[in-house]
C-alpha positions in Angstrom: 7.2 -7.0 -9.4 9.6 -4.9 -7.8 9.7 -1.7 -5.2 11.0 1.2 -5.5 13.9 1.6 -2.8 15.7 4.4 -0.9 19.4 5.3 -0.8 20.0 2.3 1.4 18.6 -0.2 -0.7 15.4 -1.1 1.2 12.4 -1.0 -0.4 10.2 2.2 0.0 6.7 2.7 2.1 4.2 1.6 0.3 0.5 1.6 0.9 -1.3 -1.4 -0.6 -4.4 0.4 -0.7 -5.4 2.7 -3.9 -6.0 6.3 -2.7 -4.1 5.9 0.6 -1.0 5.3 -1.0 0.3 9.1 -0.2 0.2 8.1 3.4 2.9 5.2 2.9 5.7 6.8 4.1 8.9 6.8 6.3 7.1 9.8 8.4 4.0 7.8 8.3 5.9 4.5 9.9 7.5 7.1 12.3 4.5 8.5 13.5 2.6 5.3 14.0 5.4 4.1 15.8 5.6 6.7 18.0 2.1 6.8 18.4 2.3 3.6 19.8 4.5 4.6 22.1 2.7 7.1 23.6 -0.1 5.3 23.9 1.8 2.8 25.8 3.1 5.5 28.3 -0.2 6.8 28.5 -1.2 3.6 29.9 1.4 2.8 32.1 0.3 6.1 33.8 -2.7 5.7 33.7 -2.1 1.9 35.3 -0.3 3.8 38.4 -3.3 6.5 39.0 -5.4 4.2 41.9 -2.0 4.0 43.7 -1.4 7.4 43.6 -4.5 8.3 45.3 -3.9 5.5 47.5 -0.6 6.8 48.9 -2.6 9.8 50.3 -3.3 7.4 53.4 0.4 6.7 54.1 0.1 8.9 56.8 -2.5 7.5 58.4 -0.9 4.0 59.8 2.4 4.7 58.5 4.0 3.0 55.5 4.2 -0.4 56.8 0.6 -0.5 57.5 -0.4 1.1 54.1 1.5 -1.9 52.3 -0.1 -4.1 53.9 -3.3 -3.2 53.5 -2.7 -2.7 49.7 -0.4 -5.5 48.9 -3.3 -7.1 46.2 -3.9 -3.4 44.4 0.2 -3.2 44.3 1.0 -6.8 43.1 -2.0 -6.4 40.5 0.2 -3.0 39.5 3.1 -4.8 39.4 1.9 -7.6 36.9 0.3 -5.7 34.6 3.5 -3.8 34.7 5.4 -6.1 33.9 2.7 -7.7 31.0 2.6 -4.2 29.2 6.1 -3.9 28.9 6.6 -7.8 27.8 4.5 -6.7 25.0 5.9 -3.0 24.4 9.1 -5.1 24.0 8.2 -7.5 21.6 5.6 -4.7 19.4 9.3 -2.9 19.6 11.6 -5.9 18.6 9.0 -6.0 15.6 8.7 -2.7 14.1 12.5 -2.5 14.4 12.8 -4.7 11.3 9.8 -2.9 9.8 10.7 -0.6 6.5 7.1 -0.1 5.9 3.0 -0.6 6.9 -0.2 -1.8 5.1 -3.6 -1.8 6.0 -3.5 -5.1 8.2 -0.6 -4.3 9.7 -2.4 -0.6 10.7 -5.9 -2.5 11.5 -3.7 -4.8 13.9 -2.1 -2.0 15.6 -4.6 -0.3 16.8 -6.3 -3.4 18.1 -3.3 -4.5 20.2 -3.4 -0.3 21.1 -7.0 -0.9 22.3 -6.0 -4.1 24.3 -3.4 -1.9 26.0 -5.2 0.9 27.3 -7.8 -1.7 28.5 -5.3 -3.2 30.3 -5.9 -0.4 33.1 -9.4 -0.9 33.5 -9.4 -4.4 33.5 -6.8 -4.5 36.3 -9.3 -2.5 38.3 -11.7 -4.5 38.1 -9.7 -7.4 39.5 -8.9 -5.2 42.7 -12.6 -5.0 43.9 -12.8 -8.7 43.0 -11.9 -12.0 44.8 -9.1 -13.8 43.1 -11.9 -16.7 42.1 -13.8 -14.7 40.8 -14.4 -16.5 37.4 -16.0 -13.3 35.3 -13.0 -10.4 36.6 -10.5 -13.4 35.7 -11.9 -14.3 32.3 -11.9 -10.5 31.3 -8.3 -9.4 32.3 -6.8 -12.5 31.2 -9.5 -12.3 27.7 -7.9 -9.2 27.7 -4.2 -9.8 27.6 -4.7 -12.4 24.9 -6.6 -10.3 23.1 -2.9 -8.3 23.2 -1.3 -10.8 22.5 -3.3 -12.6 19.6 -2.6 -9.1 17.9 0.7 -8.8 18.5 0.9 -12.3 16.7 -1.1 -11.7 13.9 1.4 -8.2 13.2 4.2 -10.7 13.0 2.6 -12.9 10.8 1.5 -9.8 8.5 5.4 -8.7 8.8 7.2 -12.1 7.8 4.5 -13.0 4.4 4.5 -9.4 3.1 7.8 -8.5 1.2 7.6 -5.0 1.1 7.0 -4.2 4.7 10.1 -5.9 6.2 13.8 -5.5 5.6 14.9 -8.0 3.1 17.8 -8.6 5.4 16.4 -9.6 8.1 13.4 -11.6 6.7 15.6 -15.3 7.2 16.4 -14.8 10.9 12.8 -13.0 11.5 11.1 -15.6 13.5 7.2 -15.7 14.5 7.2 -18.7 16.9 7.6 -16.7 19.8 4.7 -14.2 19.7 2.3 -17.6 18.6 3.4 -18.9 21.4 2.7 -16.3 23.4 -0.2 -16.2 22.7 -1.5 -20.1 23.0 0.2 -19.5 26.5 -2.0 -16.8 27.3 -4.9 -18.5 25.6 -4.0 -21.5 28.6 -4.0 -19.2 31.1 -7.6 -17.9 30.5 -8.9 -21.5 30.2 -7.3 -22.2 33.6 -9.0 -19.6 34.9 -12.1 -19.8 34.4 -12.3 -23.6 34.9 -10.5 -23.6 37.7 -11.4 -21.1 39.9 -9.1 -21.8 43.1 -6.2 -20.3 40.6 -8.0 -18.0 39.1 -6.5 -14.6 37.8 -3.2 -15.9 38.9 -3.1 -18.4 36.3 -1.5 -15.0 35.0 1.8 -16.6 36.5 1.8 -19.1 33.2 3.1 -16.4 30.7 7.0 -16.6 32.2 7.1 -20.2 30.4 6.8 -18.6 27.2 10.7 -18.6 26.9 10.8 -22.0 28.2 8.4 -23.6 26.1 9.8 -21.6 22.7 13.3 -23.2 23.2 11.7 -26.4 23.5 9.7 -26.2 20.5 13.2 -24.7 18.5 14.9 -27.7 20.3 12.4 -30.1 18.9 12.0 -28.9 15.5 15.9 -28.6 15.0 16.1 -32.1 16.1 13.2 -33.7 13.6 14.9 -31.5 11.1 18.6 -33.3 11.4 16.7 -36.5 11.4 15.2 -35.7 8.5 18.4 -34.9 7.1 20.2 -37.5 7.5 18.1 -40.1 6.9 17.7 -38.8 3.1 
């Protein structure tokens, strides 16, 4: 069965879902898009509040001093910085290829959206807790893979649903990455929790996702020229 497609060629929005249909289209995709990406931003500022009521005691010891004193509630701003916009990055390397939305893809969204904005609270609660701490660990880290698993599970929903990604980019579109993002993440909570002298820095295991993705593509591309040539 075909879709109906626009001037460029790619197929329209379309909303597999009976009387929601009218709400398949390119506007739609822009607005949940952006909506995304407010709700990001809206994060991010909201990740940087506790520091900005912090600063207010600069003055106090000086700036030195204040850093000091802080260093944990800046470092714990810093990496869930830096996780928010790993996965802002890859959400927006995704719906780049996206031409259209279903109701998975929608359902998904706005689960990774509700990991995100969770993101802030959970890093708070790691501030007033020991690194150890098994409990602050297992829900901050619980968290991020709960990010992360959607984030998968939208790139799953994007490559095995023809009309919702361009045609043309459907054969270089690859899912490995976020999966393994996620198992990664998924490592890092078990760490965690069983091991509590790492704790919430277990955290630190997420920057081998690259690593560990080239070595699976590494792998597979090998098994796949031995398969070749032994038939």
């Amino acid at each position: 069965m075909g879709y109906p497609s626009d001037s460029a060629g790619r197929p329209s929005p379309t909303w597999q879902g009976g009387d929601m249909a009218r709400f398949a289209t390119q506007r739609g995709l822009d607005r949940l898009v952006n909506f995304s990406d407010a709700t990001v931003a809206i994060a991010v500022t909201v990740l940087v509040l506790p520091l900005a009521e912090l600063a207010g005691q600069a003055h106090r010891g000086g700036v030195d001093a204040f850093l000091a004193d802080h260093a944990s509630d800046i470092g714990a701003f810093v990496i869930s910085f830096l996780v928010i916009a790993v996965l802002w990055r890859e959400h927006h390397r995704l719906f780049e290829l996206l031409v259209s939305y279903d109701g998975p893809l929608l359902v998904l969204n706005f689960v990774w959206l509700f990991a995100i904005v969770v993101i802030p609270f959970s890093t708070a609660i790691t501030q007033d807790q020991p690194a150890h701490d098994r409990l602050s660990s297992a829900f901050y880290l619980g968290n991020l893979l709960l990010a992360f698993v959607a984030l998968a599970a939208m790139h799953l929903v994007a490559r095995y649903d023809p009309p919702v990604m361009d045609p043309g980019c459907r054969r270089t579109f690859r899912v490995g990455p976020s999966i393994v993002f996620a198992a990664i993440c998924a490592v890092a909570l078990i760490v965690a929790v069983t091991v509590p002298a790492i704790g919430r820095f277990a955290v630190f295991l997420l920057p081998l996702t690259d690593l560990v993705w080239l070595a699976v593509e590494k792998t597979a591309g090998r098994d796949l020229r031995y398969r070749e040539s032994s038939d």
